[in-house]
C-alpha positions as CSV (number, residue, x, y, z in Angstrom):
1,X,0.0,0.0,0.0
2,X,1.4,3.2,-0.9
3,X,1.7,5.6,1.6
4,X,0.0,9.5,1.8
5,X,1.9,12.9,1.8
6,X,0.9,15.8,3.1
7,X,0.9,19.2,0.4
8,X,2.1,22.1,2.2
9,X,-1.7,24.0,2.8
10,X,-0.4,27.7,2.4
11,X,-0.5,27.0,-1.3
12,X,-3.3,26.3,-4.2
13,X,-3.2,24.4,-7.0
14,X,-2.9,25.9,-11.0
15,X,-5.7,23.0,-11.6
16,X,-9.1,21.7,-10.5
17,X,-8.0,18.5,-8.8
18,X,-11.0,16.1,-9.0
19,X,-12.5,15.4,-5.8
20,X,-13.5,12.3,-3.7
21,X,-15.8,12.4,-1.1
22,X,-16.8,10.3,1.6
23,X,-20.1,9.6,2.9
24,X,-22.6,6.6,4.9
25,X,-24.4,6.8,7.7
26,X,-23.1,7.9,11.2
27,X,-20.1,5.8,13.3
28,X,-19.2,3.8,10.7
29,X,-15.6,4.8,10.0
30,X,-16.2,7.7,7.6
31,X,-13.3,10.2,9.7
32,X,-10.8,7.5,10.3
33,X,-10.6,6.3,6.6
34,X,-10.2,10.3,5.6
35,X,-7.3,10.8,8.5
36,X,-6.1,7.3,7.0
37,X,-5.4,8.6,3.5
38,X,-4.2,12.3,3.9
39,X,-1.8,10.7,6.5
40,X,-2.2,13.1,9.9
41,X,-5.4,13.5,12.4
42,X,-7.3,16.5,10.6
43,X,-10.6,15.4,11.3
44,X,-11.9,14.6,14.6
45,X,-12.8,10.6,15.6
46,X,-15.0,9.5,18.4
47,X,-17.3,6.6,18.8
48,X,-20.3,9.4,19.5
49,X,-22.8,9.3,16.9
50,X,-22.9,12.8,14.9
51,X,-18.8,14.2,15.7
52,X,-18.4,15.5,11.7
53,X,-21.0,18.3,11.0
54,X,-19.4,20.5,8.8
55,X,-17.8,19.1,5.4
56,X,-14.2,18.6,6.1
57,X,-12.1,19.2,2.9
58,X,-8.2,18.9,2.0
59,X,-6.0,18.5,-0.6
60,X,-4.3,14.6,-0.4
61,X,-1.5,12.8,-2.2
62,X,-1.7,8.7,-3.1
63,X,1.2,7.8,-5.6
64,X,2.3,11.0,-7.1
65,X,-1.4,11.8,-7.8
66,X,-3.3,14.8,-6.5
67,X,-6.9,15.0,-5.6
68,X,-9.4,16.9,-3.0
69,X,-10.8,14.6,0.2
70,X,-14.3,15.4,1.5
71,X,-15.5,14.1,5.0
72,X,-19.0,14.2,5.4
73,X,-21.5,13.8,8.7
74,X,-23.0,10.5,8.6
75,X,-26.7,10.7,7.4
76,X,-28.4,10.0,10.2
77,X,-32.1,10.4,8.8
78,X,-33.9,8.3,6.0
79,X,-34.8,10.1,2.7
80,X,-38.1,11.5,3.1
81,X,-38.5,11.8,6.8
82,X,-40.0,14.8,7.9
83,X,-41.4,14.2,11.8
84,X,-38.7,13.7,14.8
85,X,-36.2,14.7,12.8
86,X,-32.8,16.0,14.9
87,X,-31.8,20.0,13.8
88,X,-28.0,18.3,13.9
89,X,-29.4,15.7,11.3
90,X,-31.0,18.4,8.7
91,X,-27.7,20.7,8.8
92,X,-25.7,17.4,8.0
93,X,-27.9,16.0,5.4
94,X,-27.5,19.5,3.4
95,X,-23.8,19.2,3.9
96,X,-23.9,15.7,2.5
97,X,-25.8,17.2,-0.4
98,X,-23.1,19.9,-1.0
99,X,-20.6,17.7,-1.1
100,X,-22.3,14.7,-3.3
101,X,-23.2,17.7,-5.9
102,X,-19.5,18.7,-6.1
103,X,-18.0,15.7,-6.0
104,X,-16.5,13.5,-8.9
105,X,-16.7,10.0,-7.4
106,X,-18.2,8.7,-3.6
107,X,-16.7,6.1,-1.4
108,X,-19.3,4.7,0.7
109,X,-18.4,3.4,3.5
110,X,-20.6,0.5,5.9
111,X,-19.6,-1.4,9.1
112,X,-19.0,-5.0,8.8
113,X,-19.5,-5.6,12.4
114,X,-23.1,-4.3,12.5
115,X,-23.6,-5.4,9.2
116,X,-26.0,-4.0,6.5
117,X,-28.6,-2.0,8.0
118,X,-31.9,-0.3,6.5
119,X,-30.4,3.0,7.2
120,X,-27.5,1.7,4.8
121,X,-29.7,0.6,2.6
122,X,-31.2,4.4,2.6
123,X,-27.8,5.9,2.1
124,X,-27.5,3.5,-1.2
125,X,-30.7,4.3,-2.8
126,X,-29.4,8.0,-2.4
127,X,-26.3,7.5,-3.8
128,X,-28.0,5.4,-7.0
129,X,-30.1,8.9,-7.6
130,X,-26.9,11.2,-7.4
131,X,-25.5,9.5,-10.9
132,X,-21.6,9.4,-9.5
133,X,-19.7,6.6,-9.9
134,X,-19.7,4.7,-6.2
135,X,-17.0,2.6,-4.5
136,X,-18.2,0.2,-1.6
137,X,-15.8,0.3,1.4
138,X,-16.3,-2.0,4.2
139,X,-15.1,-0.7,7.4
140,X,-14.1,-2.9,10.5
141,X,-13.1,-5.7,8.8
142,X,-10.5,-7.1,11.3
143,X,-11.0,-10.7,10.9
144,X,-11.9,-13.3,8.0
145,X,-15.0,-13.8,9.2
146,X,-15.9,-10.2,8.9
147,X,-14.5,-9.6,5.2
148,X,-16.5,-12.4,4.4
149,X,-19.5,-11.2,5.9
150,X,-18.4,-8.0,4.0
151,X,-20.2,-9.6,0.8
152,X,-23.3,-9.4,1.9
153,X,-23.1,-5.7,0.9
154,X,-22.6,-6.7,-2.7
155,X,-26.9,-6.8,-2.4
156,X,-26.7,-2.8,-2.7
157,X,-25.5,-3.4,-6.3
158,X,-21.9,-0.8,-6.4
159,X,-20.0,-4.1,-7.3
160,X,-16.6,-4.7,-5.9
161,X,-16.6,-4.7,-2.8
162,X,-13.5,-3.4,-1.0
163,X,-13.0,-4.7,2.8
164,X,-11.0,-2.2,4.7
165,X,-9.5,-1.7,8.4
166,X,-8.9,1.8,9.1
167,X,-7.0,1.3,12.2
168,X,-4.4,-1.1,10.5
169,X,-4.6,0.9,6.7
170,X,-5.6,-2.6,5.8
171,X,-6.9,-2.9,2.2
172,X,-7.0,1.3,1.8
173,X,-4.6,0.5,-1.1
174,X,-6.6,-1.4,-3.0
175,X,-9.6,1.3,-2.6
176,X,-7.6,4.3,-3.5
177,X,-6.2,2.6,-6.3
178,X,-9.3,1.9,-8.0
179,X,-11.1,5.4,-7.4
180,X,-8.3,7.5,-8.5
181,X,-8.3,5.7,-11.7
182,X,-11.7,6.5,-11.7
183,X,-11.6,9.8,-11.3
184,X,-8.5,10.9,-13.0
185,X,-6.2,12.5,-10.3
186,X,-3.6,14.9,-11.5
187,X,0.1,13.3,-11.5
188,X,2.3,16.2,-9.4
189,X,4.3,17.1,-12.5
190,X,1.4,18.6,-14.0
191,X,1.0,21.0,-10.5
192,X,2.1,24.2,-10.2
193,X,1.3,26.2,-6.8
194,X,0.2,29.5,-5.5
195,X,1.1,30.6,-2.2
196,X,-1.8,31.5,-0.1
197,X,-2.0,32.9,3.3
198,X,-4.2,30.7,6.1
199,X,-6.4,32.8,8.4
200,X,-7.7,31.0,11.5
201,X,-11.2,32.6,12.6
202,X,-11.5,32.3,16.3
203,X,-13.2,33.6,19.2
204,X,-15.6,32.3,22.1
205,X,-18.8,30.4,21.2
206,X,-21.5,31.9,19.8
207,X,-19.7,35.2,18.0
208,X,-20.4,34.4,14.5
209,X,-17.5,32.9,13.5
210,X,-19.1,30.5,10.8
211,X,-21.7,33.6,9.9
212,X,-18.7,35.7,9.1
213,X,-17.3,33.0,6.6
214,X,-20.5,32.0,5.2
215,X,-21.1,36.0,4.1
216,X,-17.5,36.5,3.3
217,X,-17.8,33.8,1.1
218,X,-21.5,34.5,-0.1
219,X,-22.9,31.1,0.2
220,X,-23.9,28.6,3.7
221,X,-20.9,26.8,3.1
222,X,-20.4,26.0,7.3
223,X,-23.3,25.3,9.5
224,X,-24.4,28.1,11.8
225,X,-26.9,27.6,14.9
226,X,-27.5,29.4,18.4
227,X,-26.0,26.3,19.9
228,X,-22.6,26.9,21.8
229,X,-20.4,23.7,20.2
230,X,-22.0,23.8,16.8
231,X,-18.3,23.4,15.0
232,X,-16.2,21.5,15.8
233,X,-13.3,20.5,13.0
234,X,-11.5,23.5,12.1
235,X,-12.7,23.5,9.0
236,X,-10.5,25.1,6.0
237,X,-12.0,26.6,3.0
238,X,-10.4,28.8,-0.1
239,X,-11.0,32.3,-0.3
240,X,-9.4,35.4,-1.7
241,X,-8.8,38.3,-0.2
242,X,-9.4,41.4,-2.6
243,X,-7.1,44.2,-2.6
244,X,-8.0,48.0,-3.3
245,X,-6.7,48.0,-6.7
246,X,-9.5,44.6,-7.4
247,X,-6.2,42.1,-7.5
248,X,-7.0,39.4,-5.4
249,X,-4.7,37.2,-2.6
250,X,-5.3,33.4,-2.2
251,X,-6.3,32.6,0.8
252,X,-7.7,30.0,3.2
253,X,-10.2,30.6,5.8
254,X,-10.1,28.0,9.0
255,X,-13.3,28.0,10.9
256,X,-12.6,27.0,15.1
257,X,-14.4,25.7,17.8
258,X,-15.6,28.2,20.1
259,X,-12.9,28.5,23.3
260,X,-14.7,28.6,26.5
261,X,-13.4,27.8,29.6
262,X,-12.3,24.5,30.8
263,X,-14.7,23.7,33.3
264,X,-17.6,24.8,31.1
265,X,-16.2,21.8,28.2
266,X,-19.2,19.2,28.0
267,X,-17.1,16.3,26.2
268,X,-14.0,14.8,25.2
269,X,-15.1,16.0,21.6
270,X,-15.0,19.2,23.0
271,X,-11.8,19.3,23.9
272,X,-10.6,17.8,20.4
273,X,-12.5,20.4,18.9
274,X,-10.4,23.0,21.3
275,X,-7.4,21.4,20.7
276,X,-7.8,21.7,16.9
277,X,-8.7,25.8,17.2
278,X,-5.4,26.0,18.9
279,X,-3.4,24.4,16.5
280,X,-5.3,26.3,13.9
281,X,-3.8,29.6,15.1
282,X,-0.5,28.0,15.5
283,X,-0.6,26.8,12.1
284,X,-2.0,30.4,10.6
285,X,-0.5,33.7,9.0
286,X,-3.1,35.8,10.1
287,X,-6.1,35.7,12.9
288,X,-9.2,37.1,12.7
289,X,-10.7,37.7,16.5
290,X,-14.2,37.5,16.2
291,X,-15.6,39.5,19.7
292,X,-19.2,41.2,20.1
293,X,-19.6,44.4,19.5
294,X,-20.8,47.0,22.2
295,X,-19.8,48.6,25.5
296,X,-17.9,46.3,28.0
297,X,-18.9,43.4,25.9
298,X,-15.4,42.3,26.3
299,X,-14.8,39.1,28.6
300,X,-12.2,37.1,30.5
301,X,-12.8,34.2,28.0
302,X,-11.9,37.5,24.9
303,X,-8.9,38.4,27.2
304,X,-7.9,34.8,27.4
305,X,-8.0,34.3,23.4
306,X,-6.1,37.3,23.2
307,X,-3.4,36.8,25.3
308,X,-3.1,33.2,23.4
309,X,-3.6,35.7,20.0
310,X,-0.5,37.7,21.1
311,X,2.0,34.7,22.4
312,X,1.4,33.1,18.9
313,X,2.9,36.1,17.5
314,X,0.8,35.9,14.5
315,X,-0.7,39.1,12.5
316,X,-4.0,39.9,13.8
317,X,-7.3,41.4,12.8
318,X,-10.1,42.3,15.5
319,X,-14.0,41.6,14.2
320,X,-16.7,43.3,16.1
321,X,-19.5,41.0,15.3
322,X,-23.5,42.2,15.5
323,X,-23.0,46.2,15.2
324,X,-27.1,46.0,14.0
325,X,-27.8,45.3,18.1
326,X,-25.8,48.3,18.9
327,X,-28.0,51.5,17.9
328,X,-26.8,54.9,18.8
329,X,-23.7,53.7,20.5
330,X,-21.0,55.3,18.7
331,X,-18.1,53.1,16.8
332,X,-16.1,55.2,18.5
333,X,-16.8,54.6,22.0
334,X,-17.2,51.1,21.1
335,X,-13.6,50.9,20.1
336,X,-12.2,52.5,22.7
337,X,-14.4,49.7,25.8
338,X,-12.6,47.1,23.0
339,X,-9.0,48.3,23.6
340,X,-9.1,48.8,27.3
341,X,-10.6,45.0,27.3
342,X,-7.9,43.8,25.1
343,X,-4.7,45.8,25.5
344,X,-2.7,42.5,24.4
345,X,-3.9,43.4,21.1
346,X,-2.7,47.2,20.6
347,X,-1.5,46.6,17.0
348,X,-4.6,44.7,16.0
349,X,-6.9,46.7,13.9
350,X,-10.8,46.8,14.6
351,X,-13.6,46.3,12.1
352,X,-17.5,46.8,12.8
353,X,-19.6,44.4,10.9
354,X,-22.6,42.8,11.3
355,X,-22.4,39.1,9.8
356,X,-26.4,38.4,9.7
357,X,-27.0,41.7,7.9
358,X,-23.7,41.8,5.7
359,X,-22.9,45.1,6.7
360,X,-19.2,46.9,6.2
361,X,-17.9,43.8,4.3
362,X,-15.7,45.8,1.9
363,X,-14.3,47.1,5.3
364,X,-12.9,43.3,6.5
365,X,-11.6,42.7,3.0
366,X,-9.9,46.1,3.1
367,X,-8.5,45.6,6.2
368,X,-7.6,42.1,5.4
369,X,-5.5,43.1,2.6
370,X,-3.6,45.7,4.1
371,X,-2.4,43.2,7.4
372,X,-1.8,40.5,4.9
373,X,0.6,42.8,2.6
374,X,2.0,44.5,6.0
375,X,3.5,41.1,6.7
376,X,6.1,41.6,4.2
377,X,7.1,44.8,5.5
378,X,10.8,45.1,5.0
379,X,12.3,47.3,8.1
380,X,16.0,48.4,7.2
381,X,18.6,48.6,9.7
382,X,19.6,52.0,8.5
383,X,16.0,53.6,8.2
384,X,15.3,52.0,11.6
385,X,18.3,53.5,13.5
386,X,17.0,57.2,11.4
387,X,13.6,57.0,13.3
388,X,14.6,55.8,16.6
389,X,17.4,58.9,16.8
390,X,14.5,61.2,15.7
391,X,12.6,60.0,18.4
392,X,15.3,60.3,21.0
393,X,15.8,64.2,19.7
394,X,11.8,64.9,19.9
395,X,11.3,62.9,23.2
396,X,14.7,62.7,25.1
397,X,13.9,59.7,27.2
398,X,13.2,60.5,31.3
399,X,16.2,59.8,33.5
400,X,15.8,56.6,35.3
401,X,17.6,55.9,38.6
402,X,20.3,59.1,38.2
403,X,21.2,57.2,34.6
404,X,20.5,58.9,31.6
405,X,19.0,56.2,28.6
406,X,21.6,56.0,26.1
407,X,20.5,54.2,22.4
408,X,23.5,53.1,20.6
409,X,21.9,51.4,17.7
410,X,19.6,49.0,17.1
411,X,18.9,45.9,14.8
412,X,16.4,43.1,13.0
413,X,16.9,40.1,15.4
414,X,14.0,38.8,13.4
415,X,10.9,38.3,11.5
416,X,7.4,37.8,11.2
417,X,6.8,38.9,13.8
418,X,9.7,41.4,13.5
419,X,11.9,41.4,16.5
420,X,14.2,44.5,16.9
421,X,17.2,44.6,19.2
422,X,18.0,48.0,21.0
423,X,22.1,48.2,22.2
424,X,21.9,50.6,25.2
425,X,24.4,52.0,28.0
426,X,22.3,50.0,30.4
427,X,18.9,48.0,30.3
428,X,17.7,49.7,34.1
429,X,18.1,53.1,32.3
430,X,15.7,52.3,29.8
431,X,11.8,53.2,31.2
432,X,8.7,50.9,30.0
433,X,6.4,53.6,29.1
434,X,9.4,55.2,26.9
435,X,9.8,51.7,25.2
436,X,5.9,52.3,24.4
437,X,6.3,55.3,22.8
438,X,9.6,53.9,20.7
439,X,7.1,50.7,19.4
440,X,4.7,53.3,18.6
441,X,7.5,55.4,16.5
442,X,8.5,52.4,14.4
443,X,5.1,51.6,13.5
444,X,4.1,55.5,12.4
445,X,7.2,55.0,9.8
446,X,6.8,51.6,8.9
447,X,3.5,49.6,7.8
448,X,2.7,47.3,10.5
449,X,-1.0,47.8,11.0
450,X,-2.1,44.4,12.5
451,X,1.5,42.9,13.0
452,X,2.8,41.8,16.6
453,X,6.5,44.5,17.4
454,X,8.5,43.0,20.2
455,X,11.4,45.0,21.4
456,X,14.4,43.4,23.4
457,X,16.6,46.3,25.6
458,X,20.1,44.8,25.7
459,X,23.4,46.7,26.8
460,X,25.9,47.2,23.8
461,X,28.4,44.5,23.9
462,X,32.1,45.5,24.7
463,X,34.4,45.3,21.2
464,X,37.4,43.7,22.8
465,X,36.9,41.4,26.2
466,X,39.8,38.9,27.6
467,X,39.1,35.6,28.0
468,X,40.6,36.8,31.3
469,X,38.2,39.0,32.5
470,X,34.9,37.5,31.6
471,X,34.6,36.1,35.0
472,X,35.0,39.3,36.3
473,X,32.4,40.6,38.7
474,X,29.9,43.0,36.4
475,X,27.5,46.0,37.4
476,X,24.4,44.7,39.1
477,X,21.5,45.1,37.2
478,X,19.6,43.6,34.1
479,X,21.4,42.7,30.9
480,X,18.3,42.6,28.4
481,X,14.4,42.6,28.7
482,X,11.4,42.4,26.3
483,X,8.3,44.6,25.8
C-alpha cells in the first residue's frame, strides 16, 4: 500500500483537482478512513454518533497523484422523513448534499461488524439517484469472518466490494487505487502552486464565527446555529482576499471551535475540537478575532483568546461582530471599551460588521488586505536606526535611577513577527512607558498595521573582552528585557 503525503496547505493548485468524497451513515468509519489517507489527524474521531457536521475538505496525495478529500456527517435520517427529525441531522444531510453535488466520485463506506442496515440501505438508494460513480468500502473488517460477511453488501449493487481496516490501513490500497483511476487525479508534474495565506477565525462560542465565513464567502458553506459547540473540525475553505486595486490574494479561511473555559467543556469531543482551534492559530499567518460588538462586551474568556492571540505572534485582525444590536452607541466609544478589554492586542486593527445583515464587508476585506501585505514589510537597519534617533531628539527619554537612557543602535533580530534589538548604555536606564512610545515610532514609519512588534533592551556589547576577565564581577543590574 502506498503511503499519503501531506501538500504544504499555504498554497493552491494551477488545476481543479478532482474530488472524492466520503459519505454513509453515522459511526461507521467515515473520519478514520479520511485521517487514514491524507496521513495526519485532521478530522476529529469518536465513537459518539454525529462528531463530523461540517464538510471537512483537503488536498491529499496517493502515488504522485493529486486529488481533494471530503469528509462528510453521517446521514443520520432516512430520505423522506419529515417528523422527529434531529436539527444536527438536517444541517448534515444538506452538507452531505453539498458535497455529493460537487464531487466526482463517492466512497461509501458501511460497518461490517453491525452489518448491513436499513439506514445503509437508505444511504445506497441516495447514492443510486446522485449518478456518481460509487466505491463500496467495508469498514471494520479485522477478521476473516468479517470480510467475508463483507459480501453481503454486494446486495446494494456498487460491485466490488473493497473490505477495509482503518485502524491497521488494511486494504485502503486497494480502494484508492481503484477510485483514482476512476476519477482521473492529476500526476504532481502537471501541479504548479500558488502561495496563499491561512487565516484562523476564532473567538468564544457563539460570536459568528461561521456567519462571518458564510457571508464573506457568499454562500452557507459551514453550519451556523445558536448552539454553543455547533463546529467542531476546524474547517479550511479557499477564499481570496481582494485588494483595493480589485487584485486578489489566495487565501484559506479556517473556521474553530468556540474556546470557552475549561470547566464549562461538556465532552471529550470538545476538547478535540479546542485542541484543533489551537493548533489552527499555530498553524495560521493571520487571525481574525471575532468578539461582540458593544460597550464592556469584552470578557475574560476574549482576554484569554487574546493573550493566546498575542504569544502566537501571528498578524492579527479584531472583528466586532452584531453592530445591528448596537443603535446609537458610537463606533467610536465602542472601540475605545474594546481596547481597554484587550490591551494584548494594541497593534490589531478593529472592524464593525454585522455578519447576519452583511454590513461593512468591503471594510474586512480592506482591512484584510492591508495586514496581509503589512506582513512583508521590510524594516531596514539604516531607516530604523534614522527614526529611533529622531525620536530620541523629539522625546529625550526620562532619566531613570540618576542614569540617563543611552540608544546606541539598534537591529532586526528577526521576522514575522519582526523582532528588533536596541544596544543601550544599560537596560535599568531604559523606562517601559518610553519603550511604548519607541514601538509606537517604528510603526508610524513603517506599515505594520495588524503585525505583533516585540522589542528586546540589551546593553551594547564591549568590542574587545579577555578571555581573562569574563569572569569578572559585572555591574548589578539587568542585561536585556522584552516589551
Amino acid at each position: 500500500m502506498s503511503e499519503t503525503e501531506n501538500n504544504n496547505f499555504s498554497e493552491t493548485c494551477n488545476v481543479r483537482l478532482p474530488v472524492v468524497a466520503i459519505v454513509g451513515r453515522p459511526n461507521v468509519g467515515k473520519s478514520s478512513l479520511f485521517n487514514a489517507i491524507i496521513g495526519r489527524r485532521l478530522a476529529i474521531v469518536h465513537e459518539m454518533s454525529g462528531v463530523t457536521r461540517d464538510r471537512v475538505v483537503s488536498e491529499a496525495r496517493w502515488e504522485n497523484r493529486a486529488f481533494t478529500l471530503v469528509d462528510t456527517g453521517g446521514l443520520g435520517m432516512m430520505d423522506g422523513k419529515e417528523k422527529n427529525v434531529d436539527f444536527w441531522d438536517t444541517g448534515i444531510a444538506e452538507q452531505v448534499k453539498a458535497a455529493l453535488a460537487d464531487a466526482d466520485v463517492l466512497i461509501f463506506v458501511a460497518d461490517a461488524q453491525a452489518g448491513l442496515t436499513p439506514l445503509d440501505e437508505d444511504v445506497a438508494k441516495r447514492l443510486r439517484s446522485c449518478g456518481k460513480p460509487v466505491f463500496m468500502a467495508v469498514n471494520k473488517c479485522d477478521e476473516d469472518k468479517l470480510k467475508n460477511d463483507a459480501a453481503e453488501f454486494s446486495r446494494l449493487g456498487f460491485g466490488t466490494i473493497y473490505p477495509i481496516c482503518c485502524t491497521r490501513r488494511g486494504g485502503i490500497g486497494n480502494l484508492m487505487d481503484a477510485v483514482l483511476n476512476k476519477c482521473g487525479a492529476v500526476p504532481l508534474s502537471k501541479i504548479r502552486r500558488k502561495p496563499a495565506i491561512d487565516i484562523a477565525v476564532v473567538g468564544r462560542p457563539n460570536v459568528g464565527k461561521s456567519s462571518l465565513i458564510n457571508a464573506l464567502l457568499g454562500e452557507k458553506r459551514l453550519m451556523t446555529s445558536p448552539i454553543a459547540g455547533t463546529t467542531r473540525d476546524a474547517v479550511k475553505v479557499e477564499f481570496s482576499i481582494t485588494d483595493s486595486d480589485g487584485s486578489r490574494l489566495p487565501a484559506n479561511l479556517v473556521d474553530t471551535a468556540g474556546l470557552r473555559k475549561g470547566t464549562k467543556i461538556d465532552n471529550v469531543v470538545e476538547l478535540f475540537s479546542i485542541m484543533r482551534a489551537k493548533s489552527a492559530v499555530e498553524r495560521s499567518e493571520l487571525v481574525v478575532f471575532v468578539v461582540e460588538a458593544g460597550i464592556n462586551s469584552i470578557t475574560a474568556q476574549d482576554r484569554k483568546i487574546a493573550s493566546l492571540i498575542a504569544t502566537s505572534g501571528r498578524a492579527c485582525v479584531i472583528v466586532a461582530n452584531k453592530i445591528d444590536l448596537c443603535e446609537g452607541i458610537e463606533e467610536k466609544s465602542m472601540e475605545s471599551s474594546l481596547r481597554r478589554g484587550l490591551p494584548q492586542l494594541g497593534f490589531a486593527p478593529v472592524v464593525f460588521i454585522s455578519a447576519e445583515k452583511r454590513i461593512n464587508f468591503d471594510g474586512v476585506q480592506a482591512v484584510l488586505a492591508r495586514v496581509s501585505a503589512n506582513r512583508s514589510t521590510e524594516i531596514t537597519t539604516g531607516k530604523l536606526n534614522r527614526v529611533l534617533a529622531d525620536a530620541l531628539e523629539m522625546t529625550p527619554p526620562p532619566v531613570v535611577s540618576t542614569v540617563p537612557l543611552k540608544l546606541f543602535y539598534a537591529s532586526l533580530a528577526g521576522i514575522r513577527p519582526p523582532k528588533i534589538k536596541l544596544f543601550v548604555n544599560r537596560v535599568d536606564a531604559a523606562a517601559d512607558n518610553y519603550l511604548v512610545f519607541l514601538k509606537k515610532q517604528i510603526r508610524k514609519n513603517f506599515s505594520l498595521e495588524g503585525i505583533p512588534l516585540a522589542l528586546e533592551v540589551s546593553e551594547r556589547p564591549k568590542k574587545i573582552e579577555s578571555i581573562r576577565t569574563k569572569s569578572a564581577t559585572r555591574p548589578a543590574g539587568r542585561k536585556n528585557k522584552k516589551i
